[in-house]
TORKOL-4160 file (C-alpha; in steps of 0.2 Angstrom, whole numbers, padded with zeros to 4 digits, m for minus):
64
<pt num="1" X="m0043" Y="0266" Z="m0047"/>
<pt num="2" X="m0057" Y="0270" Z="m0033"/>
<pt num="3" X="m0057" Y="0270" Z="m0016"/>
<pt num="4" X="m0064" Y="0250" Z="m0015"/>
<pt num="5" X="m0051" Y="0244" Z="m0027"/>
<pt num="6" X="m0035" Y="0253" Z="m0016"/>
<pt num="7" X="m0041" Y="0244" Z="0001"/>
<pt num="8" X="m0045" Y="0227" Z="m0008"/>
<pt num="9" X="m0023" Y="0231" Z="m0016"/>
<pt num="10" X="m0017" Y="0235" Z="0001"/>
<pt num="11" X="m0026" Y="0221" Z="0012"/>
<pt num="12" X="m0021" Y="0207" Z="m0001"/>
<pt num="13" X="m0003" Y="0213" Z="0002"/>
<pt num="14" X="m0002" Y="0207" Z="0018"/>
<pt num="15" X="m0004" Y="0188" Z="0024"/>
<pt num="16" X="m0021" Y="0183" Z="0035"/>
<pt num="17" X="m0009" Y="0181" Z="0050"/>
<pt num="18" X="m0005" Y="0199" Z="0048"/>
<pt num="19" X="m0025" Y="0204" Z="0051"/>
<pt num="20" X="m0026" Y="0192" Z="0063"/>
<pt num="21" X="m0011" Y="0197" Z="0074"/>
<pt num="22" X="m0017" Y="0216" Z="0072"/>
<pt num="23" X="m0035" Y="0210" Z="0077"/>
<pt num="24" X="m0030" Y="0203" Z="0094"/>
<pt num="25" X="m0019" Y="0216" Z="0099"/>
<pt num="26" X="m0031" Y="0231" Z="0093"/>
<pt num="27" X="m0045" Y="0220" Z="0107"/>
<pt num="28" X="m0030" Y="0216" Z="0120"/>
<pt num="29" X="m0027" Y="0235" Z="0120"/>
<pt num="30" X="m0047" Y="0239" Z="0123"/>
<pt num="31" X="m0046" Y="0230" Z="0136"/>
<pt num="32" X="m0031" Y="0235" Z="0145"/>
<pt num="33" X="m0037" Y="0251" Z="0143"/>
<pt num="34" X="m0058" Y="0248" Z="0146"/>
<pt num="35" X="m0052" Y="0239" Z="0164"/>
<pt num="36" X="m0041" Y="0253" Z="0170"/>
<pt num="37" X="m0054" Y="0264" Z="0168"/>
<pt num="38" X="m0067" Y="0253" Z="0178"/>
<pt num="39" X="m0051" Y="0251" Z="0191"/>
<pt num="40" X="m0051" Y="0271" Z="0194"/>
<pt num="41" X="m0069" Y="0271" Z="0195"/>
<pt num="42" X="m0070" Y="0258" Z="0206"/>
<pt num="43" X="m0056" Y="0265" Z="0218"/>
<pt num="44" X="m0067" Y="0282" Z="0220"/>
<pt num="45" X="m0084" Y="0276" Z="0221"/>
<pt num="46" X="m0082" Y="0259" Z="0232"/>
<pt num="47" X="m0066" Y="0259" Z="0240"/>
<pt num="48" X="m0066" Y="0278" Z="0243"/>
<pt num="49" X="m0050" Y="0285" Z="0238"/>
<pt num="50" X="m0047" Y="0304" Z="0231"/>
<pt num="51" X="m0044" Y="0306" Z="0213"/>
<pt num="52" X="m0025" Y="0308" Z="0215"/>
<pt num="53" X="m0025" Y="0293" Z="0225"/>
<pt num="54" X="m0033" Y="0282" Z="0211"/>
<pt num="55" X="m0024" Y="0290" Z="0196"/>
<pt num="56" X="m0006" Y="0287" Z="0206"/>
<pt num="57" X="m0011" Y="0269" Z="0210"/>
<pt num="58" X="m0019" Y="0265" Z="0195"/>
<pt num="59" X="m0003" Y="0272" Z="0189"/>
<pt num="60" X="0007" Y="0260" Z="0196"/>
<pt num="61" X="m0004" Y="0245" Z="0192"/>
<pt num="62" X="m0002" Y="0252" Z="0174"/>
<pt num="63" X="0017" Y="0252" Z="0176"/>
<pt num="64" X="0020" Y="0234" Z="0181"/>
């Protein structure tokens, strides 16, 4: 059995709605993460604030 015929066995054995589930919450996750990045970088090129002061409030965004 190659490589072709394994992936083709192990992605029948799970239901569409298993992909589908898994595809949303792999995007949703990029961009969670994507807009905390822009957020830190935004908070110390526009609004001015150090490093430390972005990572803690970007930390507490991230916490809520």
């Amino acid at each position: 059995m190659n490589l072709s015929e394994k992936f083709k066995q192990f992605k029948s054995g799970f239901h569409p709605t298993f992909w589908v589930a898994n595809v949303m919450e792999l995007f949703e996750r990029l961009a969670y993460y994507g807009q905390q990045i822009v957020f830190m970088i935004y908070m110390r090129n526009d609004l001015g604030f150090s490093e430390a002061e972005a990572g803690q409030l970007s930390g507490l965004f991230g916490g809520l």
